[in-house]
C-alpha positions in Angstrom: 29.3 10.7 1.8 28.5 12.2 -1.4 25.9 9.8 -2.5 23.4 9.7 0.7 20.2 8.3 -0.7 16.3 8.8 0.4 14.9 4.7 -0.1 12.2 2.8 1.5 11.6 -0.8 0.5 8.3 -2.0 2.1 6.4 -5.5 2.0 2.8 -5.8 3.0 -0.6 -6.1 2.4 -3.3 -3.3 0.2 -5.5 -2.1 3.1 -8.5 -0.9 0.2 -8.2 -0.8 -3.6 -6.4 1.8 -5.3 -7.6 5.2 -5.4 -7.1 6.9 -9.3 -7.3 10.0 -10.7 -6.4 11.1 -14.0 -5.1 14.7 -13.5 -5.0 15.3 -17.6 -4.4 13.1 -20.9 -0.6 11.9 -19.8 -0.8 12.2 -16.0 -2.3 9.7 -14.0 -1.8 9.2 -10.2 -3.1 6.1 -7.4 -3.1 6.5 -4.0 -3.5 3.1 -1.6 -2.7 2.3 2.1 -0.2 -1.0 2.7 0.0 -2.3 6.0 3.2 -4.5 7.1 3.6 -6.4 10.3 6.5 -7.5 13.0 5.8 -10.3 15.3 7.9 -10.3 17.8 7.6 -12.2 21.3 7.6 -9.6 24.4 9.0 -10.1 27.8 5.8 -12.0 29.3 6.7 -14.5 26.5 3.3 -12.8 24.6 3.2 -13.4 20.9 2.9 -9.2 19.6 1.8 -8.0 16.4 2.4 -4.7 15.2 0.9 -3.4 12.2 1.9 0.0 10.8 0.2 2.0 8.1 1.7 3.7 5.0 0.5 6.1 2.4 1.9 4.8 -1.1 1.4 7.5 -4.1 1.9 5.8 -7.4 2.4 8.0 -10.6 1.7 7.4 -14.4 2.8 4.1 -15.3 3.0 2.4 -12.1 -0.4 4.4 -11.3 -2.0 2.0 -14.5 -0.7 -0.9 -12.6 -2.6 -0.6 -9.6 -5.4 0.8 -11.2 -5.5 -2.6 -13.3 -4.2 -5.1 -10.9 -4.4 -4.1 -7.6 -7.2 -4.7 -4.7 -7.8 -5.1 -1.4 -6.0 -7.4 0.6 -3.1 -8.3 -2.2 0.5 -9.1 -0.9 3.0 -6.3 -2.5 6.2 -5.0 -2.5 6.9 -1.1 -3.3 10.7 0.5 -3.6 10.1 4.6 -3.5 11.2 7.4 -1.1 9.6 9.4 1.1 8.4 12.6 1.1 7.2 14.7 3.6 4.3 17.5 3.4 2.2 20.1 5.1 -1.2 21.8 4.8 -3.8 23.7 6.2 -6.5 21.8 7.1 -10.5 23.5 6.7 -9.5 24.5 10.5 -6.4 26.5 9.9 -5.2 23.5 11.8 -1.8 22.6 10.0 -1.7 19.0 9.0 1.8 17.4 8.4 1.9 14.2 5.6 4.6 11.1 5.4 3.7 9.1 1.8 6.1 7.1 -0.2 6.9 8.1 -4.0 6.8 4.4 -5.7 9.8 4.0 -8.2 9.4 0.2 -8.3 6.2 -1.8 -7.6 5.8 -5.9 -7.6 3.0 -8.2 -7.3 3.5 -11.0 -5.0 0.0 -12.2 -4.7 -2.1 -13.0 -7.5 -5.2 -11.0 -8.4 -8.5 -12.6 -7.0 -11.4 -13.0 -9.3 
């Protein structure tokens, strides 16, 4: 067990257009929601869809990928890990974060004009 890795491979759909900031001349960062889907059949025999939500966080180059060819609605895939956070929220309410850190990002739909 010497080599236990942290990997998430996820196919789905953008749910809005990449968000990017430049944070200075050589760091650039996008953030986007991706939605993927099971259908699956339940007991009543009742087709089911269920859609779950994930926070991507793209940095640098993959950041200039999205930013160039990504919108709303595109089919991709993303390969990154997760990472877990937690923050204060104007409240003093503390806020806990799940986002994937993309390592590996593909197009499988094409851009539309």
């Amino acid at each position: 067990m010497k080599n236990l890795r942290n990997q998430v491979q996820l196919i789905g759909h953008l749910g809005a257009d990449p968000e990017v900031k430049t944070l200075n001349s050589d760091s650039k960062v996008a953030r986007f929601s991706l939605a993927t889907s099971d259908n699956y059949t339940d007991k009543d025999g009742k087709k089911v869809s269920d859609t779950q939500w994930h926070k991507i966080l793209a940095w640098n180059g993959n950041a200039t990928v999205a930013e160039k060819y990504l919108k709303k609605g595109m089919e991709v895939m993303v390969a990154g890990k997760l990472v877990y956070g937690q923050y204060e929220d104007k409240d003093g309410v503390k806020r806990y974060t799940t986002e994937i850190v993309v390592h590996d990002l593909l197009i499988l739909s094409k851009k539309e004009n």
